[in-house]
MARPAVEX-865741 format. One record per residue (C-alpha): residue number from 1; residue in three letters; chain; x, y, z. Coordinates in steps of 0.001 Angstrom, whole numbers, plus 500000, padded with zeros to 6 digits. Example, Ala and Ser with C-alpha at 12.3 -4.5 7.8 and 13.67 -1.06 7.14 Angstrom:
// MARPAVEX-865741
{mike:1; pagu:ALA; fiba:A; c1:512300; c2:495500; c3:507800} $
{mike:2; pagu:SER; fiba:A; c1:513670; c2:498940; c3:507140} $
// end
This chain:
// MARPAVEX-865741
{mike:1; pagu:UNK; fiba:A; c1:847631; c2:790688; c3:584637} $
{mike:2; pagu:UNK; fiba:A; c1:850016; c2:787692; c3:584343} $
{mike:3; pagu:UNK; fiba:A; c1:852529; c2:790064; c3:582755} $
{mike:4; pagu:UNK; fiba:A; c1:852467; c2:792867; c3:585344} $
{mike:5; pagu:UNK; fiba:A; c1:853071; c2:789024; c3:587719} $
{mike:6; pagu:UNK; fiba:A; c1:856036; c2:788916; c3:585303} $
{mike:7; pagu:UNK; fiba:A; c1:857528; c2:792038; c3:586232} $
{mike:8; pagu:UNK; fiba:A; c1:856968; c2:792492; c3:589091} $
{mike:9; pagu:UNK; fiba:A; c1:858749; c2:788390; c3:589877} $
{mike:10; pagu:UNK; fiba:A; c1:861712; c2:789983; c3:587231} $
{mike:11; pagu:UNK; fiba:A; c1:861716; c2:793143; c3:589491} $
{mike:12; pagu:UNK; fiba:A; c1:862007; c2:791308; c3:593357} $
{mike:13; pagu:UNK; fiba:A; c1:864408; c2:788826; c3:591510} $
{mike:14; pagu:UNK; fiba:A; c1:866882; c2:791506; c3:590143} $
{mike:15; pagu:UNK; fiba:A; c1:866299; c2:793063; c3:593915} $
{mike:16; pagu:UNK; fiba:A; c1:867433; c2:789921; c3:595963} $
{mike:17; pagu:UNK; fiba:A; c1:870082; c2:789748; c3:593417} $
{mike:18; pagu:UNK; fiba:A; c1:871574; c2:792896; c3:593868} $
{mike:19; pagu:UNK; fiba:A; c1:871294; c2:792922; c3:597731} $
{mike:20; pagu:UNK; fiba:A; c1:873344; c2:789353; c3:597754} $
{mike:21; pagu:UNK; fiba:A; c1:875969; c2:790751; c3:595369} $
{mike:22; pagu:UNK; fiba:A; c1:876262; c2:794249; c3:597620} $
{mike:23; pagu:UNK; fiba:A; c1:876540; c2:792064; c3:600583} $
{mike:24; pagu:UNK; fiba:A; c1:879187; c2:790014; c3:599263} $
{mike:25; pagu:UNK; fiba:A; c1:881231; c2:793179; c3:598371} $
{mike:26; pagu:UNK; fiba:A; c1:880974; c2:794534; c3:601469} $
{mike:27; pagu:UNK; fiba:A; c1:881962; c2:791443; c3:602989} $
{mike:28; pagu:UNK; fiba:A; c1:885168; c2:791258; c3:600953} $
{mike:29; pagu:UNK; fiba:A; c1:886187; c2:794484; c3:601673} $
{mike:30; pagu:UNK; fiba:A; c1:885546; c2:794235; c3:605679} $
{mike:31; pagu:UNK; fiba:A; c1:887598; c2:791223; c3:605779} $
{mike:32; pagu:UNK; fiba:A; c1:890951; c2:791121; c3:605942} $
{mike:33; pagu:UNK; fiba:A; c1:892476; c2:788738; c3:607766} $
{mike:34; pagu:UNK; fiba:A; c1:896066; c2:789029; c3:609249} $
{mike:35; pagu:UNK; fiba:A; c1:898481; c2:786793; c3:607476} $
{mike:36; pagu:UNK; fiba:A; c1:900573; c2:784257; c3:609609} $
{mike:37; pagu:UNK; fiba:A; c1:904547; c2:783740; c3:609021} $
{mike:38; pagu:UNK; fiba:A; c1:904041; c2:781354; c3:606843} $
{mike:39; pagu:UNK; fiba:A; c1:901561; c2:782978; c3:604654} $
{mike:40; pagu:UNK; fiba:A; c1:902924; c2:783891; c3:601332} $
{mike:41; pagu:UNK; fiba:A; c1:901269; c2:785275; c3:598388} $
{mike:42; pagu:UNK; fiba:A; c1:902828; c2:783006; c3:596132} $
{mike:43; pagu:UNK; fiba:A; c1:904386; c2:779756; c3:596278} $
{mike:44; pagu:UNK; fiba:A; c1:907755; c2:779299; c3:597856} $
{mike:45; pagu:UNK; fiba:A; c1:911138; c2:779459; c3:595685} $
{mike:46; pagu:UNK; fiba:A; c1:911714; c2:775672; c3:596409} $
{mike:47; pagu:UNK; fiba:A; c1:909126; c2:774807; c3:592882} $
{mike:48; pagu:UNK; fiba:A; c1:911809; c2:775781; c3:591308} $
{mike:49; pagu:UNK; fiba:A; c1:914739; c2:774560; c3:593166} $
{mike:50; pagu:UNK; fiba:A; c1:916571; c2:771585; c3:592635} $
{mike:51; pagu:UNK; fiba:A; c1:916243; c2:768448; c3:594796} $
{mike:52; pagu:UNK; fiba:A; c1:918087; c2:768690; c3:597912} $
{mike:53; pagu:UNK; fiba:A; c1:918086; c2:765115; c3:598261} $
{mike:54; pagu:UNK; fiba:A; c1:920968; c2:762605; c3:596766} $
{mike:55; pagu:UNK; fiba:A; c1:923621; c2:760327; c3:597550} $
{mike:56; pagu:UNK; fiba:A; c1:927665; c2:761214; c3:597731} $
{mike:57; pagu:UNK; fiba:A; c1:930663; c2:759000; c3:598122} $
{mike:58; pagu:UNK; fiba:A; c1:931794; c2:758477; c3:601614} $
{mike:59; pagu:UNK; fiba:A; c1:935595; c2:757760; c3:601274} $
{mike:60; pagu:UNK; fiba:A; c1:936084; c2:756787; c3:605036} $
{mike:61; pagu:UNK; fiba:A; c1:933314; c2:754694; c3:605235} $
{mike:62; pagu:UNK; fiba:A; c1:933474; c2:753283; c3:601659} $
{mike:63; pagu:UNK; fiba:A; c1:930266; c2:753316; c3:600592} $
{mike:64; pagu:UNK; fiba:A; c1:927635; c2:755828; c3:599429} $
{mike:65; pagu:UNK; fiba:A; c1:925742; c2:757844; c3:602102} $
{mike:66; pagu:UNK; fiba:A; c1:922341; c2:760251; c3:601405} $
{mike:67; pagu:UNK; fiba:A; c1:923411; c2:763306; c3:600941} $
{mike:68; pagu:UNK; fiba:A; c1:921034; c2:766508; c3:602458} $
{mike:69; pagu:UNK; fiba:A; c1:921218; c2:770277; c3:601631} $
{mike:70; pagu:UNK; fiba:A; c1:919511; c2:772744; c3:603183} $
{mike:71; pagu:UNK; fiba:A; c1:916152; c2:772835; c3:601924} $
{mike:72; pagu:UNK; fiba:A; c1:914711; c2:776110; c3:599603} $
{mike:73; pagu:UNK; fiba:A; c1:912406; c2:776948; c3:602401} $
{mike:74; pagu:UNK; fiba:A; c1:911507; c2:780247; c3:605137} $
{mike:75; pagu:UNK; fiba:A; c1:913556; c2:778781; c3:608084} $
{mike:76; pagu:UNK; fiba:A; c1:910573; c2:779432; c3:610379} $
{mike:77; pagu:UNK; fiba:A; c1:908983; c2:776598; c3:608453} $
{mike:78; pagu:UNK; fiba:A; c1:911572; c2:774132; c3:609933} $
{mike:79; pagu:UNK; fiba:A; c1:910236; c2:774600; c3:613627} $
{mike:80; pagu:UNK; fiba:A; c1:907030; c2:773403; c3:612228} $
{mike:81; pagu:UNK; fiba:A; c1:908103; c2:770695; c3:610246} $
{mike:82; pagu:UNK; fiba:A; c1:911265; c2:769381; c3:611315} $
{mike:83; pagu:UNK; fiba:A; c1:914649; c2:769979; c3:610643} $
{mike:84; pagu:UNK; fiba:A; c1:914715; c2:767678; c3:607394} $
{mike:85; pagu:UNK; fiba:A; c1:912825; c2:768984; c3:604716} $
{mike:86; pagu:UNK; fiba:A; c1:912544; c2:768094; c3:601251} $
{mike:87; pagu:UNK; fiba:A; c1:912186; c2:770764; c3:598394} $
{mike:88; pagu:UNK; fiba:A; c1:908720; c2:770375; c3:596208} $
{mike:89; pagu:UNK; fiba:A; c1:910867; c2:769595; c3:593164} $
{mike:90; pagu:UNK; fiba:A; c1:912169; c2:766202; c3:594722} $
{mike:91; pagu:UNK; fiba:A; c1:909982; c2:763036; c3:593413} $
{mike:92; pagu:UNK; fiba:A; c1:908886; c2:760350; c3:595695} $
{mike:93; pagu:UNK; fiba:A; c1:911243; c2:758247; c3:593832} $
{mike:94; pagu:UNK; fiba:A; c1:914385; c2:760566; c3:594969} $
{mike:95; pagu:UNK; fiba:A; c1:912632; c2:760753; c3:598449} $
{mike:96; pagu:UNK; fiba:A; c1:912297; c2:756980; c3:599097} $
{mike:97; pagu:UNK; fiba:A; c1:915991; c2:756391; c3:597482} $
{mike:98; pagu:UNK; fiba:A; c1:917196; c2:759076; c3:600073} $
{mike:99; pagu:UNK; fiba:A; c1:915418; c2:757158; c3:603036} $
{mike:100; pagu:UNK; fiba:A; c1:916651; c2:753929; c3:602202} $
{mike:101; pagu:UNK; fiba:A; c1:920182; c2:755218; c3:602154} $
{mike:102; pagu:UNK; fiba:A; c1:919437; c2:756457; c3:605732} $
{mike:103; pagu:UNK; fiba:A; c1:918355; c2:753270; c3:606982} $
{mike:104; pagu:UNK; fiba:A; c1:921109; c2:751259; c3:605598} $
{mike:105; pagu:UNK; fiba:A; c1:923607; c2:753477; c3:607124} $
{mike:106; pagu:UNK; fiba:A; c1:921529; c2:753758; c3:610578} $
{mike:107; pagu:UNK; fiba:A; c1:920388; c2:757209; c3:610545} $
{mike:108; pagu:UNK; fiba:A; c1:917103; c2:758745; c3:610549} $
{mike:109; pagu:UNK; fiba:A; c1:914986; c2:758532; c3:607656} $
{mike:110; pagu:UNK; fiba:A; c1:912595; c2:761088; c3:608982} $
{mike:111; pagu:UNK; fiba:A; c1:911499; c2:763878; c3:606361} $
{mike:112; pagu:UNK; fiba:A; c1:908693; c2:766425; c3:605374} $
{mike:113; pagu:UNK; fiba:A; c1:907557; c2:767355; c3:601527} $
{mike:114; pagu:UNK; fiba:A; c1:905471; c2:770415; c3:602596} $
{mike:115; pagu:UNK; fiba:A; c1:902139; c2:770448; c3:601708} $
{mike:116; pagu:UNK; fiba:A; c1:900703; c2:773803; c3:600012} $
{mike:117; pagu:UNK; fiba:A; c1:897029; c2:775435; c3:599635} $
{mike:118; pagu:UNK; fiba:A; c1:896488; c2:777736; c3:597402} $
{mike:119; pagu:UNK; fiba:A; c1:893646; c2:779981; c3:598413} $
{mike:120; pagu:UNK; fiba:A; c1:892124; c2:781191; c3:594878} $
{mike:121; pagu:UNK; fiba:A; c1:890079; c2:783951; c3:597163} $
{mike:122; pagu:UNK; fiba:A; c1:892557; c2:785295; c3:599186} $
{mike:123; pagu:UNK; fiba:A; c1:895256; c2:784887; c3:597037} $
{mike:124; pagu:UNK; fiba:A; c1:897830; c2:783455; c3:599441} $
{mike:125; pagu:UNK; fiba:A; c1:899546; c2:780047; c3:599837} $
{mike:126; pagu:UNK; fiba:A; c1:899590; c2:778370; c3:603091} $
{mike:127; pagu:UNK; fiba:A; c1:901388; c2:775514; c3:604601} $
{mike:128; pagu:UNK; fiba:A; c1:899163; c2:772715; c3:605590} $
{mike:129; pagu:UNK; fiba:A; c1:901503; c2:769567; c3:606296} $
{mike:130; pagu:UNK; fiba:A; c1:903645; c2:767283; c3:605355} $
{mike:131; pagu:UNK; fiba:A; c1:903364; c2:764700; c3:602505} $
{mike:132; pagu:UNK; fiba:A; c1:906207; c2:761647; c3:602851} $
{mike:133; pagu:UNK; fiba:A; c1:905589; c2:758658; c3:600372} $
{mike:134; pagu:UNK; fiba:A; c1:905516; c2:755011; c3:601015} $
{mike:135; pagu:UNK; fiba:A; c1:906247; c2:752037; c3:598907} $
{mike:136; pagu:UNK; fiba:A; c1:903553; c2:749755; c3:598967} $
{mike:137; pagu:UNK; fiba:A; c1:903604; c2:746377; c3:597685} $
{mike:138; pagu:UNK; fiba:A; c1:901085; c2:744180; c3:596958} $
{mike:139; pagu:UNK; fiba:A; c1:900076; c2:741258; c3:594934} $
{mike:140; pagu:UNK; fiba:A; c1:897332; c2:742787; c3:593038} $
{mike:141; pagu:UNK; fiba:A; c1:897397; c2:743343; c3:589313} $
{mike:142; pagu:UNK; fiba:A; c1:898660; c2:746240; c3:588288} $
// end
């Protein structure tokens, strides 16, 4: 008796199981969402690029200035974020150098490190904000 209990637990079990795992299929082949602009299925090219970031010699000013190049970046993504964008490759460090140049020379020190989410399920990247870094200083211990 308690083994027919067995198999017949084994046989709703496998049952449930299968109707969860057919749902989900089904599911994942109804859905397909529309992609936005900004959608890619892989990351953007600027992983790889170099920092667009850095300093040059003004020689009619006499001093050294931040230097910007266009970011490595869908130009859509500028209305979005701004029009000063740094590439994923630049460090805080080069970011923070950058801004303090700015402000020593008067000019904005505004920018946007895009922020990226990789979906593992869909398979796409999406934009999701902007990460800028701050120097903090404290007295604490380190």
């Amino acid at each position: 008796m308690n083994h027919i209990r067995g198999l017949a637990s084994a046989a709703i079990v496998g049952l449930v199981a299968a109707l969860v795992l057919s749902s989900c299929a089904a599911l994942a082949e109804t859905a397909s969402p529309t992609p936005s602009r900004q959608t890619t299925g892989t990351r953007p090219a600027d992983v790889l690029a170099p920092c667009n970031l850095g300093e040059k010699w003004d020689s009619s000013a006499m001093l050294v200035v931040a230097r910007y190049d266009a970011p490595a970046v869908d130009d859509s993504l500028l209305d979005d974020y701004g029009p000063t964008i740094a590439n994923d490759s630049c460090s805080d460090a080069a970011i923070i150098k950058w801004q303090e140049l700015r402000r020593e020379t008067g000019e904005s020190d505004e920018i946007c490190r895009i922020t990226w989410y990789d979906d593992p399920f869909m398979g796409l990247t999406y934009p999701i904000g902007c990460a800028v870094p701050v120097v903090v200083v404290t007295d604490a211990s380190r």
